[in-house]
C-alpha positions in Angstrom: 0.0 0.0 0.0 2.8 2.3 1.1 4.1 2.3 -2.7 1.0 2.8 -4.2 0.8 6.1 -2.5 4.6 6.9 -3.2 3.6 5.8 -7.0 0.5 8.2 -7.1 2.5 11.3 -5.3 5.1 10.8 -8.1 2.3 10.9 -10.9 0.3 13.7 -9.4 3.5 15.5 -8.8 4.4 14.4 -12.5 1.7 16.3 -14.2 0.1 18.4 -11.4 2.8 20.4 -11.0 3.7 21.4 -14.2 -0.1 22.0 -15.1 -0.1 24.4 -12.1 3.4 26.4 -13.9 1.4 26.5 -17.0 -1.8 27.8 -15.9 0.5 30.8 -13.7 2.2 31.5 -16.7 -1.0 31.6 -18.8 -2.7 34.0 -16.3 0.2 36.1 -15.7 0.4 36.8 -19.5 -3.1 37.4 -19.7 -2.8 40.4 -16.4 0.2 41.8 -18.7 -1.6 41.8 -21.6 -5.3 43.1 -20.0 -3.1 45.9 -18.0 -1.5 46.8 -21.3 -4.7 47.4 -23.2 -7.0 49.0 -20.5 -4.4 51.2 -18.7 -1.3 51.6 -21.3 0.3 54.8 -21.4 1.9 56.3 -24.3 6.1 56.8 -23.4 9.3 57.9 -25.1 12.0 55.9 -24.6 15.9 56.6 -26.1 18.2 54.3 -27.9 21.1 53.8 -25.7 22.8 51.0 -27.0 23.0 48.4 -29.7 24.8 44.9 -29.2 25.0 41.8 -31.0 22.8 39.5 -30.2 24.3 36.5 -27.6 22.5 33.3 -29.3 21.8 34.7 -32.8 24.3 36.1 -35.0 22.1 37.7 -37.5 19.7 39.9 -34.1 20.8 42.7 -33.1 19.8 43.7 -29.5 18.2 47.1 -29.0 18.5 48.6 -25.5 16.5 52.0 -24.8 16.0 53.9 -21.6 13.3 56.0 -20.0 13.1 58.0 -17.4 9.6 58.2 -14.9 9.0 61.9 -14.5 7.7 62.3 -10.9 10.4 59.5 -9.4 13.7 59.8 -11.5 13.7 56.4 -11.9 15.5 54.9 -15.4 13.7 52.3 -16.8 15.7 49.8 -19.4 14.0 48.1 -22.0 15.2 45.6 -24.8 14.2 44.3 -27.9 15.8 42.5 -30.9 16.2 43.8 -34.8 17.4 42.3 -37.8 17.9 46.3 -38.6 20.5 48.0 -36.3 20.5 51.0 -38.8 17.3 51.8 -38.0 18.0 52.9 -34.6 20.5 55.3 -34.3 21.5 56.1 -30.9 19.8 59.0 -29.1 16.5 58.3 -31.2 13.2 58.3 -29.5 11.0 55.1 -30.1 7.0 55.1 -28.9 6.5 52.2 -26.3 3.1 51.6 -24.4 3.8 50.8 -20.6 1.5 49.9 -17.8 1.9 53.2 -15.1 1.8 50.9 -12.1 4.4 48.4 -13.5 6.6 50.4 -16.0 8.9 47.6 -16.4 5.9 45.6 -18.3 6.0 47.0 -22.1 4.5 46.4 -25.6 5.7 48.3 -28.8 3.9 50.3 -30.6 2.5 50.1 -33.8 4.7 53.0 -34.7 7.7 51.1 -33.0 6.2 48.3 -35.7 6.5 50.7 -38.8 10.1 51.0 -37.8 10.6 47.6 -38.3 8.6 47.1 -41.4 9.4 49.3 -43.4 11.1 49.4 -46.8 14.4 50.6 -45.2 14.7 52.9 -48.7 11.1 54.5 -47.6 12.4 54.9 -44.0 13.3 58.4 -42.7 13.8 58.2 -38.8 13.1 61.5 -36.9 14.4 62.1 -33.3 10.7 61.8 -32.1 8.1 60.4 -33.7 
């Protein structure tokens, strides 16, 4: 009897447990995401840096910096492009934060022009 209960703590632990990690990471997405939608704010955040990418040779990884207002605090944020030319250091790139987690972050669709576009078509501005 004892090893039928060690048996069925090993398969419930077996498949419980990761069910239970998948389901946390499924509803923590979905809080980012929700948050992101319903109370996204519109900031400006400046290239500070470009590095090769560690894993892939042909990523580039884009590091930009903003700074909340009323606390000083800098926020970093990074994202990967197969276009380094397209961000020249110093230039301002649109991101959507949530204001009571600023380190969660989605592009913007302007941030997405960026990276679409033609890079013949493409004039980048300081500020968008």
């Amino acid at each position: 009897m004892p090893i039928l209960y060690v048996l069925l703590g090993i398969l419930l632990g077996a498949i419980l447990v990761p069910l239970l990690v998948i389901l946390g990471l499924v509803v923590y997405i979905l809080l980012k995401v929700t948050l992101l939608k319903t109370t996204g704010t519109r900031i400006v955040a400046t290239v500070v840096r470009l590095e090769p990418d560690k894993y892939a040779t042909s990523l580039n990884r884009v590091i930009l910096q903003w700074q909340q207002p009323h606390t000083g605090k800098i926020f970093t944020y990074r994202g990967t492009t197969w276009h380094p030319e397209r961000f020249p250091l110093g230039n301002a790139i649109p991101l959507f934060i949530v204001p009571s987690h600023p380190q969660w972050y989605s592009p913007t669709g302007e941030y997405q022009q960026v990276l679409r576009a033609p890079y013949s078509a493409l004039t980048l501005s300081r500020t968008y």
